[in-house]
N, C-alpha and C positions, 0 to 999 in steps of 0.2 A: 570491544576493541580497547586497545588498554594502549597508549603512549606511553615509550620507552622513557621520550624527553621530560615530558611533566610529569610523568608517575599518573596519569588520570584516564581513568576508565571513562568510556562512552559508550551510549547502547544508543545503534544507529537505527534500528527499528528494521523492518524488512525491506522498506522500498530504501531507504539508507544505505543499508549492507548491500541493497543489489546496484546502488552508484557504484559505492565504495568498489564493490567488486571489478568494475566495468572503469575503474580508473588505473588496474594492476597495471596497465599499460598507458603511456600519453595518449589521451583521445581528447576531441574536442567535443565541448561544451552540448553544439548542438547534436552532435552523435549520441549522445547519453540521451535526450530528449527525448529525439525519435527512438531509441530501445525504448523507453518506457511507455510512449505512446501506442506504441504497437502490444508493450504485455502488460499494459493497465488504461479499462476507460475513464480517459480525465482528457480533462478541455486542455488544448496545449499551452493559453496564454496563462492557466495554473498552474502546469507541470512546467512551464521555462520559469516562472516565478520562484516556484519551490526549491529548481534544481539551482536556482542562482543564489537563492536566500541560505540555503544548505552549502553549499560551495564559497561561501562568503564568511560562515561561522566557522568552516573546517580550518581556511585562507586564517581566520582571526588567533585559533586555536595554534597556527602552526603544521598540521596535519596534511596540507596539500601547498600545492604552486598552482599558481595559476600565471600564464603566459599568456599577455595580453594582444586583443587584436582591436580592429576598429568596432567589432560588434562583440555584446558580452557573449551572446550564444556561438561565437567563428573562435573565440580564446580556447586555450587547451590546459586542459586540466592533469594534475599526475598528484601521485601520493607521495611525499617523501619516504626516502628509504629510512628502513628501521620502524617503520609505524605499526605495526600490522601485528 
């Protein structure tokens, strides 16, 4: 995936690209979790780790919004437009 804005290529890797995917639309945080919990075996206190540590670097990069709530995993996530 390549930003318009910085001109900087990213390779999101498979479980990445299937966030990324699953953000084309505002969803929350902990929704993305449970997909992955259900089509990958991983312990969920890793996978809410990963998706937040990943979600955090996109958030730094520019690449996403995150719309905050009282818990990190109830926030809602979305790609900015033009990204993709």
């Amino acid at each position: 995936m390549m930003s318009i804005e910085s001109g900087k290529y990213y390779n999101l890797g498979g479980i990445g690209g299937r966030v990324w995917d699953m953000m084309e639309t505002p969803i929350v945080i902990r929704q993305i979790i449970e997909h992955l919990l259900q089509e990958y075996e991983v312990d969920r206190e890793i996978c809410e780790q990963q998706v937040i540590r990943f979600l955090q670097q996109m958030k730094a990069e520019g690449m996403v919004q995150i719309v905050s709530s009282d818990s990190s995993t109830e926030n809602t996530v979305e790609e900015k437009v033009g990204e993709r």
